[in-house]
C-alpha positions in Angstrom: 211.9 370.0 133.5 209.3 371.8 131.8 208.9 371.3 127.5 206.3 372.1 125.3 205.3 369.5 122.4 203.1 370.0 119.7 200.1 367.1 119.7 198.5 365.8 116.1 194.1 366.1 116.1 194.3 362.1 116.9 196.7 362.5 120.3 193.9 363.1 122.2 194.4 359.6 124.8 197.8 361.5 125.6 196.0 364.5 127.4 192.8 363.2 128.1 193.6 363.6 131.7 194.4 367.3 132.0 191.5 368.2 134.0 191.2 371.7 135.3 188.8 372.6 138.6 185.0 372.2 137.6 184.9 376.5 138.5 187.8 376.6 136.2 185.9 375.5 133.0 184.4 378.2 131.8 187.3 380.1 131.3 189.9 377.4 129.9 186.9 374.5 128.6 188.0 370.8 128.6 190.5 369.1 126.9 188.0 367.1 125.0 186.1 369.8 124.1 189.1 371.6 122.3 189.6 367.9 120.7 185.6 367.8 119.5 186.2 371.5 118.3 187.8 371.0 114.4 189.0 374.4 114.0 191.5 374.1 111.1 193.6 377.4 112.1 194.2 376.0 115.5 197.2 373.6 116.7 197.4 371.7 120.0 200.3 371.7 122.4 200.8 370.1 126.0 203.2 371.1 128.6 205.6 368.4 129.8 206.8 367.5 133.3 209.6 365.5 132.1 207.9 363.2 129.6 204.3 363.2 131.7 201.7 365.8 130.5 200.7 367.9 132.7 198.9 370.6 130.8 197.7 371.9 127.7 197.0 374.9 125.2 195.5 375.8 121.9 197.6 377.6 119.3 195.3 379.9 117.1 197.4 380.7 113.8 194.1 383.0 112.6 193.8 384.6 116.0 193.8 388.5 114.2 191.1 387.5 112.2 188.7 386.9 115.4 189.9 389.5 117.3 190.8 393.2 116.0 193.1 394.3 118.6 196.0 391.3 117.8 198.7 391.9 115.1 197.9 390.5 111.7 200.8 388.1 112.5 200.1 387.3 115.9 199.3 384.2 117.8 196.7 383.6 120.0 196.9 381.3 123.1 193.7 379.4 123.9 192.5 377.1 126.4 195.5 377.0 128.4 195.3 374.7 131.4 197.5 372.9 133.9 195.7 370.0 135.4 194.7 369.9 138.8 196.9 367.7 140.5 199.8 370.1 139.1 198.3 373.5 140.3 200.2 375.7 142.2 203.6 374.0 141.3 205.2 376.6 138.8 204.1 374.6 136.3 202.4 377.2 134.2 204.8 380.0 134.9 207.5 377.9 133.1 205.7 377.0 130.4 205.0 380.9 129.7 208.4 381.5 130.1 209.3 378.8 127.3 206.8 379.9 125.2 208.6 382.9 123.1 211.5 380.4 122.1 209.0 377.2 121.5 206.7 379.8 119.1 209.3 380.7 117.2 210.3 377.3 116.2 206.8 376.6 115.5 205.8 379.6 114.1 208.5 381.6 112.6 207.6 384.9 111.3 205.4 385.6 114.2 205.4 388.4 116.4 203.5 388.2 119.2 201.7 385.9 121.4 197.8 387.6 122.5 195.4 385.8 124.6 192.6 387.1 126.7 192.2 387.0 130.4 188.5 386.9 132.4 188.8 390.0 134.5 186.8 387.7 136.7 190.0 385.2 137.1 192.5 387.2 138.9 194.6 383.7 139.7 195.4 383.4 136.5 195.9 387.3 135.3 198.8 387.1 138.1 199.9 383.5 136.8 200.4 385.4 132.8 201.9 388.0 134.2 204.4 386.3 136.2 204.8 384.0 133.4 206.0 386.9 130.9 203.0 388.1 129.3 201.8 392.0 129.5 198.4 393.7 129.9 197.6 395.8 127.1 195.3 397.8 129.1 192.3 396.7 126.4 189.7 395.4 127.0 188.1 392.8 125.2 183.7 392.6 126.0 183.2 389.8 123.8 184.5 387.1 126.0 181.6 383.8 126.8 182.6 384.3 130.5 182.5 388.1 130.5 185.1 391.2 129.7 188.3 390.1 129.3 191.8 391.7 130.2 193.9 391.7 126.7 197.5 390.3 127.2 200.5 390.0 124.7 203.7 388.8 124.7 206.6 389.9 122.4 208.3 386.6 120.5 211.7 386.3 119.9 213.1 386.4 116.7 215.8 383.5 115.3 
């Protein structure tokens, strides 16, 4: 069973493992470099396979201040990753599909879940898609790996 948990800045040794495919980096980064990053406005999560981590995300709480097109009380997903050895499982679909209830516990108050999408990664514009999130049909130029496709998902309200 898929679960999200939110991880403190010193949980590190619980998802050092989450590796992602060396051609995978550039769009997702490393675990450790999201560790070594100290953004204050951003939260880390992992993705459970029962109690066994099997992947990893970045919640950015000041996501509209970076980037004009999210709602001022949007979310943004970052650096969402499923490790290798758990690819191609469902793995990540599920955890999109638990995000909207898991944000709202987290977060309430929020809206929206944005995150950005390398037009250059088509595995993984079908795996957000799939997983409940919708392309906004912007796109964003700015992104370190190229133009991105601009995704949202609407979250529930409690």
């Amino acid at each position: 069973m898929i679960t999200l948990a939110p991880l403190s800045p010193q949980d590190l040794d619980r998802v050092a493992h989450i590796e992602v495919r060396h051609d995978q980096i550039r769009y997702s980064g490393t675990v450790s470099e999201a560790f070594d990053a100290a953004e204050p406005d951003v939260d880390f999560h992992a993705i459970l396979n029962d109690a066994t981590p099997v992947g990893f995300f970045k919640i950015d709480r000041a996501y509209a201040t970076r980037y004009p097109f999210a709602a001022p009380d949007g979310l943004g997903l970052r650096a969402f990753m499923i490790d290798t050895a758990h690819q191609g499982c469902g793995f990540g679909t599920r955890a999109c599909h638990a995000l909207p209830a898991y944000m709202t516990r987290q977060y309430p108050g929020r809206s929206a879940l944005w995150l950005t999408v390398n037009i250059g990664n088509p595995v993984a514009y079908r795996a957000y898609c799939k997983g409940g999130f919708v392309d906004t049909g912007q796109i964003w130029p700015h992104g370190d790996a190229g133009p991105q496709n601009v995704m949202v998902m609407t979250l529930v309200s409690i």
